[in-house]
C-alpha positions in Angstrom: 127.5 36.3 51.3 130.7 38.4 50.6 131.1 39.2 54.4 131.2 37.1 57.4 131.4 38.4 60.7 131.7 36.3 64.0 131.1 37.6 67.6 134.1 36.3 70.2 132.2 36.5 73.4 128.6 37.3 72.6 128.0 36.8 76.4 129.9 40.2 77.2 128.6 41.8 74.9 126.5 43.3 78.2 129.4 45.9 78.1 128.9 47.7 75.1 125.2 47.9 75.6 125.9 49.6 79.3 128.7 52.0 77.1 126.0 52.8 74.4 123.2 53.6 77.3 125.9 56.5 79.1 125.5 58.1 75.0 122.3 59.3 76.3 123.1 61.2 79.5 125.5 64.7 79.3 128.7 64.4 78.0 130.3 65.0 81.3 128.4 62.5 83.3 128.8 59.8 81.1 132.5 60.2 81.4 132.4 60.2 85.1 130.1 57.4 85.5 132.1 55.1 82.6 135.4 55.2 84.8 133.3 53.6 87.4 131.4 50.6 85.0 134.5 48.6 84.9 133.5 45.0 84.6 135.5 42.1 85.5 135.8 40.8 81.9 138.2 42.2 79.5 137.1 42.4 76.3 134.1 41.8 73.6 134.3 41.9 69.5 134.2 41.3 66.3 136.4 39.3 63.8 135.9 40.2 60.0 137.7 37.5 57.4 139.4 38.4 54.3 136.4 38.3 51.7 136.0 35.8 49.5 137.2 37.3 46.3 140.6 38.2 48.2 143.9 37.5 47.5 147.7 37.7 48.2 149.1 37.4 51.8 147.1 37.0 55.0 147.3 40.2 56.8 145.5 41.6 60.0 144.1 44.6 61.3 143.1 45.5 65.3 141.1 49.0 64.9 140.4 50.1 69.0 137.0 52.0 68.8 136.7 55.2 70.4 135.2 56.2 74.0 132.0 55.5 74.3 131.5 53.9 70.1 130.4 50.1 69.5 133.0 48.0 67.6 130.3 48.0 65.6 130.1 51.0 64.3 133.4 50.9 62.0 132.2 47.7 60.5 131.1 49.5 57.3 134.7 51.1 57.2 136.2 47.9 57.6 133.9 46.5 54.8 135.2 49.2 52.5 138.6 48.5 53.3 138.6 44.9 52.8 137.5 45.8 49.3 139.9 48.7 48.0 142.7 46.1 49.1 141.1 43.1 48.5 143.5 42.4 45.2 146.8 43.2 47.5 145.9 41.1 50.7 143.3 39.2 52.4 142.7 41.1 55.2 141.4 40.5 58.3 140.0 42.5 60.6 139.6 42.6 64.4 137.1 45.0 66.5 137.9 44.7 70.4 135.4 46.0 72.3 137.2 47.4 76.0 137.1 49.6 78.2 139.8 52.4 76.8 139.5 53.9 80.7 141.2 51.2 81.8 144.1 50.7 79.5 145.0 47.7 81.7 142.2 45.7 79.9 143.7 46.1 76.9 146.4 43.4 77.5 143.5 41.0 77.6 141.6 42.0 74.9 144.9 42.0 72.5 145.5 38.0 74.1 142.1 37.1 73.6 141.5 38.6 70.2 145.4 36.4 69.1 143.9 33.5 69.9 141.1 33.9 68.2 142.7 34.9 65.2 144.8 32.2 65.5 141.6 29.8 65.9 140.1 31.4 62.8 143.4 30.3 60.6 145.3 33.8 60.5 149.0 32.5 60.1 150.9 33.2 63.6 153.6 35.3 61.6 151.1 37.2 59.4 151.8 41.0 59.2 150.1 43.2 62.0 148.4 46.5 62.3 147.0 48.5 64.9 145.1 51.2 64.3 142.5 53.4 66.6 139.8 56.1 66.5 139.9 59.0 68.9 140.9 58.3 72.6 141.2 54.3 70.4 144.5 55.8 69.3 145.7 57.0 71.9 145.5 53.7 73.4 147.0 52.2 70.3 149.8 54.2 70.0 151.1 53.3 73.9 150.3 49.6 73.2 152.2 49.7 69.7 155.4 51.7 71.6 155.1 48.9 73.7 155.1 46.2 71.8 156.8 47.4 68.8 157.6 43.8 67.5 154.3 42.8 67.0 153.0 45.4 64.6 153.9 46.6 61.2 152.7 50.3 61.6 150.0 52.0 63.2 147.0 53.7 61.9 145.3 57.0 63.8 142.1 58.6 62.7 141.1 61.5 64.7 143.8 60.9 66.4 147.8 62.3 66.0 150.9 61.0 68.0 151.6 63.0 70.8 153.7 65.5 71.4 155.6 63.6 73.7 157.2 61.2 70.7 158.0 64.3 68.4 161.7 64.4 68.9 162.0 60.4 69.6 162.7 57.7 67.4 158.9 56.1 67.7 159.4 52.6 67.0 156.3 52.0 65.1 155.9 53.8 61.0 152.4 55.7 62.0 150.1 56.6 59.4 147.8 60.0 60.8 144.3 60.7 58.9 142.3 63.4 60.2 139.1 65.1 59.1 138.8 68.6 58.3 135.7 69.2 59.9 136.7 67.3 63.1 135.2 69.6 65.9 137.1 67.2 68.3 140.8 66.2 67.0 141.1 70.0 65.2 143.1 70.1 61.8 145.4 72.4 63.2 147.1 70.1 65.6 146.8 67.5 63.0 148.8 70.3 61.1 150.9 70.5 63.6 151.7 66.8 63.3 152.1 67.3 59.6 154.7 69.9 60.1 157.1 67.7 62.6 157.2 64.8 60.5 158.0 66.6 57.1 160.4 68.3 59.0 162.2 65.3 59.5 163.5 63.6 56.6 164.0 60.2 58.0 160.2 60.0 59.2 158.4 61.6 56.2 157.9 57.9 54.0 157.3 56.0 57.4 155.4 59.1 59.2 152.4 60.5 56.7 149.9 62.4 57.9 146.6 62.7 55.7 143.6 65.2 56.2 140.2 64.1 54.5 138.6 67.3 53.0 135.2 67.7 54.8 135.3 65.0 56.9 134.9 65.3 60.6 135.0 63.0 63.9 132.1 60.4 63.5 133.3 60.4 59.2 135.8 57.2 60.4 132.9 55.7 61.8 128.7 55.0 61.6 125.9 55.5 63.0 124.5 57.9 66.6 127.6 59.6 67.7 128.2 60.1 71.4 127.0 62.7 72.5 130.0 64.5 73.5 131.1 63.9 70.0 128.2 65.3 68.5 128.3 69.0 70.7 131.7 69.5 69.7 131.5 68.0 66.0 131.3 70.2 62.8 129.3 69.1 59.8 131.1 66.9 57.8 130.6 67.8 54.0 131.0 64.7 52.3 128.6 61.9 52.9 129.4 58.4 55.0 130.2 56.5 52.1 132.4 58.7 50.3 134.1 59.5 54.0 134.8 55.6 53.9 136.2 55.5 51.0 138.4 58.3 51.1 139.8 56.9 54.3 139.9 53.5 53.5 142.1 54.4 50.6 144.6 55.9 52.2 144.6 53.4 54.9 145.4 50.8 52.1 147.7 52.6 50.3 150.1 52.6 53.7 149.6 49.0 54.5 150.7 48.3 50.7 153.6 50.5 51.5 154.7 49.1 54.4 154.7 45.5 53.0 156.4 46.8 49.8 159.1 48.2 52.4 159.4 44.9 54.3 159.8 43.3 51.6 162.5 44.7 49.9 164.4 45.3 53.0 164.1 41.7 52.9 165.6 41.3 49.4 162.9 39.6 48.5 163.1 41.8 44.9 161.5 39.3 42.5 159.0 40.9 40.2 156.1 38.4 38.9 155.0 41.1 36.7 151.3 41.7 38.2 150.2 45.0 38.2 148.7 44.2 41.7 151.7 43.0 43.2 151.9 44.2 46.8 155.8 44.2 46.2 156.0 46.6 43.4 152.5 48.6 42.9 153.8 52.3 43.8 151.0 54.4 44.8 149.8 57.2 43.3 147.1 57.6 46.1 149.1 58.8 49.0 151.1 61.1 46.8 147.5 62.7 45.9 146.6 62.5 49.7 149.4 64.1 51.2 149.1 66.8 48.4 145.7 67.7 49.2 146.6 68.0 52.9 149.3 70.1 52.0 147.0 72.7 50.8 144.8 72.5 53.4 147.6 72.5 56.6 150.4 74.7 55.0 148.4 78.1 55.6 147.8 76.9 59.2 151.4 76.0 59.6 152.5 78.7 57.9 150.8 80.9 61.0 152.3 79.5 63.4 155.8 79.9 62.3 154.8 83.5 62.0 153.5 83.1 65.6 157.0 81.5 66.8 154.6 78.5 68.1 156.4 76.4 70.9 155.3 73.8 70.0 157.7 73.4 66.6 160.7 74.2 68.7 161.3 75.6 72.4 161.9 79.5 72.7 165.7 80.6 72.2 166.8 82.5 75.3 168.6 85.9 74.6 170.8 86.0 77.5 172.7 83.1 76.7 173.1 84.6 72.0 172.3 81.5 70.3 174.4 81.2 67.6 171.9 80.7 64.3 169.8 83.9 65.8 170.3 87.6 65.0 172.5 89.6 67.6 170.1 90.7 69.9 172.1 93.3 72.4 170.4 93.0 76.2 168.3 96.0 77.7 168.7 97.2 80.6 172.2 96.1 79.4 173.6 92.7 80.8 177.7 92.0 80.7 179.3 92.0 77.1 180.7 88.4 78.2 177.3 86.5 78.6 178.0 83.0 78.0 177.0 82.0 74.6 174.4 78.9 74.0 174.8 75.9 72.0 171.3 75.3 71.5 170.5 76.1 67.5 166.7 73.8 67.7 164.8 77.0 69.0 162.9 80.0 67.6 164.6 82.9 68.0 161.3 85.4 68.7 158.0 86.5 67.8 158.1 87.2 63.8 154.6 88.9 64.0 155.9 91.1 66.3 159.3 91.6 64.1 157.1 91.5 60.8 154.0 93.7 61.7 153.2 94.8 65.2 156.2 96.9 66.5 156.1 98.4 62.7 152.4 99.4 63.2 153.2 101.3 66.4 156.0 103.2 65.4 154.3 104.3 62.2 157.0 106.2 59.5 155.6 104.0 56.7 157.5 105.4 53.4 160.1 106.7 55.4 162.0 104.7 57.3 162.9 100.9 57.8 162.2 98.6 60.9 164.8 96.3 61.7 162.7 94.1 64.6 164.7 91.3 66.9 162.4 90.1 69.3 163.7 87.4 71.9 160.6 85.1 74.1 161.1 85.4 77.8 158.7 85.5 80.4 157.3 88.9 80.9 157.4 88.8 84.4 161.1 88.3 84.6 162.9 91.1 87.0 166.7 88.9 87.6 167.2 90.4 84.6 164.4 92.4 83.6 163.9 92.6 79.8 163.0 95.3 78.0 162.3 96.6 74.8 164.7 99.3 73.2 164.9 101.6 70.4 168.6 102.1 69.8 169.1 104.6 67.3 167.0 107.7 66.2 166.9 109.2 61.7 168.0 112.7 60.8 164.9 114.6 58.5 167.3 114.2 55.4 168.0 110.4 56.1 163.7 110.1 57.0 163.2 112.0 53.3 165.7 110.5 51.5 164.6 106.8 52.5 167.8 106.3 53.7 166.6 105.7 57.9 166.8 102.6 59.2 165.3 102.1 63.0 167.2 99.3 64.9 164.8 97.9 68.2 164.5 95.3 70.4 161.2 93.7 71.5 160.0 91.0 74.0 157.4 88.6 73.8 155.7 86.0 75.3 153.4 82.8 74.4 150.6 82.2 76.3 148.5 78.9 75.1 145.5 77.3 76.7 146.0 75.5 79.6 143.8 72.6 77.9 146.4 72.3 74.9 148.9 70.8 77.6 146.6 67.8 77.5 147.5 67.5 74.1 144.0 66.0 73.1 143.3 68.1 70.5 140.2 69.6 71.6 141.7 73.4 73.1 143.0 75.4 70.5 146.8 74.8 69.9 148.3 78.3 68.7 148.9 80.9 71.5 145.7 82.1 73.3 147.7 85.7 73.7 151.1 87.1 72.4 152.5 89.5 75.3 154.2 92.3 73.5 156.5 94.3 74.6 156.8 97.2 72.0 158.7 100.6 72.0 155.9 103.7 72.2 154.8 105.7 68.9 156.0 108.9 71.3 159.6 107.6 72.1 159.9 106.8 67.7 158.6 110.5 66.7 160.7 112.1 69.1 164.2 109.9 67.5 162.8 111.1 64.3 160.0 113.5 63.6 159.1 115.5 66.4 161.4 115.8 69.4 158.1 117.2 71.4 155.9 114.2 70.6 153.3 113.9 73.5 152.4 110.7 74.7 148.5 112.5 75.0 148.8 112.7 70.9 150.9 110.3 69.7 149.7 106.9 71.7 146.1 107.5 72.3 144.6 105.7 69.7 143.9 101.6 69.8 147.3 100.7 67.8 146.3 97.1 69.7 143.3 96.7 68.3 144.9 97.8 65.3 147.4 95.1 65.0 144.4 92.3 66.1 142.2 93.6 63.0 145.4 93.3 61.0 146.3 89.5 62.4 142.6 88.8 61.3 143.2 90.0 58.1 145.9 88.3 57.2 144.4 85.2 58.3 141.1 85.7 56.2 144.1 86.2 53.6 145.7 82.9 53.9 142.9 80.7 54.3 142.3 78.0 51.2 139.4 79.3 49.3 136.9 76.8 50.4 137.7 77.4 53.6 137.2 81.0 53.6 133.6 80.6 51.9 132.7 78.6 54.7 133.9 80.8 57.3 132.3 83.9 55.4 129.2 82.1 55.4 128.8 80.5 58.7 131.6 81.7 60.3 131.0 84.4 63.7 132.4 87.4 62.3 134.9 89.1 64.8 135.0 92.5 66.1 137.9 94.5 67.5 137.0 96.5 71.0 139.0 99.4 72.3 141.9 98.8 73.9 141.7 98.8 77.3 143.6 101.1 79.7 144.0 101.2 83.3 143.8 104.2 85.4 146.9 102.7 86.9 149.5 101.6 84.7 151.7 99.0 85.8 153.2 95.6 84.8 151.4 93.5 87.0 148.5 94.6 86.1 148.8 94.4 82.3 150.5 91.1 82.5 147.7 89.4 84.1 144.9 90.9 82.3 144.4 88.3 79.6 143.0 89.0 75.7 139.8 89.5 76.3 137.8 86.6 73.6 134.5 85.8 73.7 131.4 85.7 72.0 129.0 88.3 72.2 125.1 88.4 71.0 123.8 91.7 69.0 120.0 92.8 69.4 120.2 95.0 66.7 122.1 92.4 64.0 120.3 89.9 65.6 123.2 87.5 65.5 126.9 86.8 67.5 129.9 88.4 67.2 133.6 87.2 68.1 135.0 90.2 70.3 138.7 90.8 70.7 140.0 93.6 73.3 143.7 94.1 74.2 144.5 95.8 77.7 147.8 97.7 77.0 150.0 99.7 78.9 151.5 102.5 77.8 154.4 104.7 79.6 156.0 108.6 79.0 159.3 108.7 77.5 159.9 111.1 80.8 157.4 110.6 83.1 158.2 107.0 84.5 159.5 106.5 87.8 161.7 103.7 86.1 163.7 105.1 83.5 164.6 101.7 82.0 161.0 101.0 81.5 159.6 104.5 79.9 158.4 105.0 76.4 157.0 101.8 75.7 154.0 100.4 73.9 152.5 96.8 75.6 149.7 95.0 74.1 147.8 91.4 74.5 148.1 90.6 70.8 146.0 87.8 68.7 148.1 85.2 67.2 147.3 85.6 63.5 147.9 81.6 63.9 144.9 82.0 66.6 142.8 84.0 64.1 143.1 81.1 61.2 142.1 78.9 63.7 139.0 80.6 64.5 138.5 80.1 60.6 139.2 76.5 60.6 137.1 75.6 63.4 136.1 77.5 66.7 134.3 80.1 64.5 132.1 77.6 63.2 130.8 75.9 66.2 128.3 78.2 66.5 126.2 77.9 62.9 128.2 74.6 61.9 127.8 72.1 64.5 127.1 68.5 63.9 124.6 68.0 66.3 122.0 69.9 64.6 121.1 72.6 66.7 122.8 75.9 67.0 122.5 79.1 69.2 121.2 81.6 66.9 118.9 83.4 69.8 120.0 85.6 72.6 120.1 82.9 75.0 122.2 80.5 73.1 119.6 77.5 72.8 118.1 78.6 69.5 115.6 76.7 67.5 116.9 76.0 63.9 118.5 73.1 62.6 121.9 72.8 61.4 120.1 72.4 57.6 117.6 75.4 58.3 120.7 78.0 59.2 123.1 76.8 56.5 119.6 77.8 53.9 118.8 80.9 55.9 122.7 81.9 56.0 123.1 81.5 52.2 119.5 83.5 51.7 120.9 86.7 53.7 123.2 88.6 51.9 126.2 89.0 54.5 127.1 92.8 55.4 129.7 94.7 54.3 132.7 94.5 57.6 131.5 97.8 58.5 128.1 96.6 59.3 129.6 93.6 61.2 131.0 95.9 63.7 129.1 95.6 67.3 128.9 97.8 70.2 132.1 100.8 70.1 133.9 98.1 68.1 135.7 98.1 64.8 135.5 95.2 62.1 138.4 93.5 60.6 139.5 94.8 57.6 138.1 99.0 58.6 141.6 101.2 58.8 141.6 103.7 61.8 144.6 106.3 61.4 146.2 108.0 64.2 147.4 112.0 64.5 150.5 111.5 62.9 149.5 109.1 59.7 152.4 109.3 56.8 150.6 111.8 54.9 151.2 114.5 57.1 154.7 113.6 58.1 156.1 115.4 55.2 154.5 118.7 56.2 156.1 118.2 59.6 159.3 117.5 58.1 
């Protein structure tokens, strides 16, 4: 028998059982009622030895399960990975079963499971590694910080480092593997990871972060999933096995490279000329990894630079210039002496706004030239106020000629879920809403085209909804192709609602009217649509009791960085979940099976975006022109 496994405590074993029973109740139930099942003994498990056919140095692994998972379940992952390694190492393997509510228990557990290893005949100074599924790593990434001399890296699936170790020398070399299809640890914040550490030089060889194409939560481990899991779980695409291996690969590829590195930092540099020398094998599999991932993360990463996300680097703050941003002259004006900042590791402003939005508004396409600073503050800010300005106006010959080039200033501001602060990667992680702060369409014609614009002509029409439809697009755009087919074909399609304007228009108001998003059901179409409405604000060039705040433009934008991940993932919850059943009725329970609408979804032959479009709403890609469109601007020239 190639495999041996041995149970430490088989007597507390009780544990798991009462852990496996909560799987059955609601997801938030089980959580409460876990917190209070603490039991007075610390830990169960399981040790694996090295197989037989094994060989090289003894080397161990601890892999922390995740809340409310068996030890057992990652058995067949650890089987695998004893295998792919099995001619670089003998590995063993130890499953602690604890309580990960009660980090406190995992001192014990880590004790208890030494001295066993110990007993078993693991060498006291053999090479360590921790690694941890889900809320597992999380665990295992507090307990390697702490105890950084005891481990040779760290290993997360479904799981990223968090936030709070991004600009910190962590002490550990963390390998992060995430699934594509994780409903629970999303790929974009596992992007997001990616990003940091290729960002830094020093951490990309000790720091990789892998995604596994279609796998999702439960692909890093076997059997019934929790049932918290499974409601917020996508499909995973490739099968158990395959999910193993893929993972297990990678997984062994890092622990080959981290002894190589040891090693040879060691000047231990002697070459016995195996091929399957741990010291000198360079891997070809983590080059392949991390250049899959690339294709599947850059497009996501790429959207939130355009977004400015926060989370890359803290907003720059205009009234103290940062030196490595564009001059961005205050409005209302400040002093000319504002002290100057030092900081050059923020973003500067919004580059959708810069790159698209503010461009959309004005209009002038094919005649003059947008040159867009935008700076981040809060929107509500009144000591100063900040506002956007439009600081020179084009003659007709310089607007025919080509030769006009329109100088403004906008504002923006970031708002992400509150759930992202948790940083567990459930809540989406781009901004849930850019504030916009744009000059109007009526204060641009009349610097330019028609010094009688009216507000009633010119700023009328949804240039909001607009801009969303064009975020969406762009996203669709981006999007790797595989991804896109599944979106197209399970995805819920969005629609773009009239903007929506008060009969009282006023900051406060606007500012704390939020993007309206939220899923909608259609009688007629007989399936759900994604609805996006921007409240906007919208003020006379003449007409406003506070001069420094007329002719202007404000919308609640979507993030294109938000749309893509409505592509990735929330958009698929719906018709993709892992749990079997999906919501296809009115009332959201529906009846089919996650196998039944992927064959009735490929059967229908999707609409054309017009079709998609629900009630008064406008599909993604559809192109609504206002009064003054760029083919009649020569005629008013």
């Amino acid at each position: 028998m190639p495999f041996s496994e041995e149970l430490l405590r088989p007597q507390d074993m009780r544990a798991s059982r009462k852990r496996r029973a909560l799987c059955s109740l609601p997801g938030v139930l089980a959580s409460i009622l876990l917190v209070f099942s603490v039991t007075a003994t610390p830990a169960a498990g399981l040790i694996l030895p090295p197989i037989d056919a094994a060989t090289g140095p003894e080397v161990a692994l601890v892999l922390l399960h995740g809340a409310n998972v068996s030890p057992e379940a990652y058995l067949p992952l650890s089987r695998t990975l004893q295998t792919v390694i099995q001619t670089d190492v003998r590995l063993w393997i130890g499953l602690p079963d604890v309580n990960l509510n009660v980090p406190i228990y995992l001192d014990g557990a880590m004790n208890d499971l030494k001295s066993n290893f110990t007993a078993r005949g693991l060498p006291v100074d053999a090479p360590r590694f921790l690694a941890g599924h889900s809320l597992g790593g999380v665990r295992a990434q507090s307990y390697a910080q702490e105890h950084a001399e005891d481990w040779m890296g760290g290993i997360l699936m479904a799981s990223v480092l968090l936030r709070e170790y991004d600009n910190m020398t962590y002490p550990v070399p963390t390998l992060t593997v995430g699934g594509e299809k994780d409903g629970n640890m999303r790929v974009s914040r596992v992007a997001q990871a990616s990003h940091v550490y290729r960002m830094q030089a020093e951490k990309t060889e000790d720091f990789p972060v892998v995604v596994v194409p279609g796998a999702n939560h439960m692909s890093f481990a076997s059997g019934q999933p929790p049932l918290p899991v499974a409601l917020a779980d996508l499909t995973a695409e490739i099968s158990e096995d395959d999910g193993h291996e893929s993972i297990a690969q990678v997984m062994a590829a890092f622990m080959r490279a981290r002894l190589r590195q040891e090693l040879r930092r060691a000047g231990d540099r002697e070459d016995r000329g195996s091929s399957g020398d741990v010291r000198f094998q360079e891997d070809s599999v983590m080059t392949a990894a991390l250049e899959t991932t690339a294709q599947l993360v850059d497009p996501l990463i790429k959207a939130m630079l355009l977004e400015g996300s926060w989370h890359f680097q803290p907003p720059c703050n205009s009234d103290r210039p940062s030196p490595h941003c564009p001059f961005y002259p205050a409005w209302p004006p400040q002093p000319e002496d504002r002290e100057p900042s030092t900081e050059t590791n923020c973003v500067c402003g919004c580059g959708w706004v810069m790159d698209v939005a503010q461009a959309h508004v004005g209009d002038l396409e094919g005649y003059a030239t947008y040159v867009v600073q935008d700076a981040f503050h809060d929107v509500r800010d009144t000591e100063p106020y900040h506002h956007a300005h439009l600081w020179n106006g084009c003659t007709t010959g310089a607007l025919l000629d080509g030769s006009c080039v329109l100088n403004i200033t906008t504002v923006s501001e970031l708002i992400f879920d509150p759930l992202d602060a948790l940083d567990a990667g459930f809540a989406p992680v781009t901004a849930a809403e850019i504030r916009a702060k744009m000059k109007s369409r009526q204060s641009i014609y009349q610097e330019t085209v028609d010094p009688e614009a009216a507000l009633a002509d010119t700023d009328k029409f949804d240039f909001c909804a607009e801009i969303n439809a064009k975020a969406f697009a762009w996203a669709h755009a981006q999007a790797p192709p595989r991804t896109k087919e599944r979106f197209d074909r399970l995805g819920v399609q969005p629609v773009f609602d009239p903007d929506i304007r008060r009969r009282v228009q006023i900051g406060p108001i606007w500012i704390n009217s939020p993007l309206r998003l939220h899923e909608e059901y259609d009688r007629l179409k007989e399936q759900y649509f994604w609805h996006v409405q921007s409240p906007t604000l919208v003020t006379d060039v003449t007409a406003h009791i506070y001069p420094d705040s007329a002719g202007y433009h404000y919308c609640k934008l979507l993030s294109p960085a938000r749309a893509l991940e409505w592509i990735y993932v929330d958009g698929l919850r719906r018709y993709d979940r892992a749990s079997g059943v999906v919501g296809r009725g009115e009332d959201g329970t529906g009846g089919m099976t996650a196998e039944e609408e992927t064959e009735d979804q490929l059967a229908r032959e999707k609409s054309v975006n017009s079709e998609r479009a629900g009630k008064g709403g406008r599909g993604w890609d559809q192109n609504q022109e206002g009064p003054y469109q760029t083919a009649s601007l020569r005629e008013r020239l």
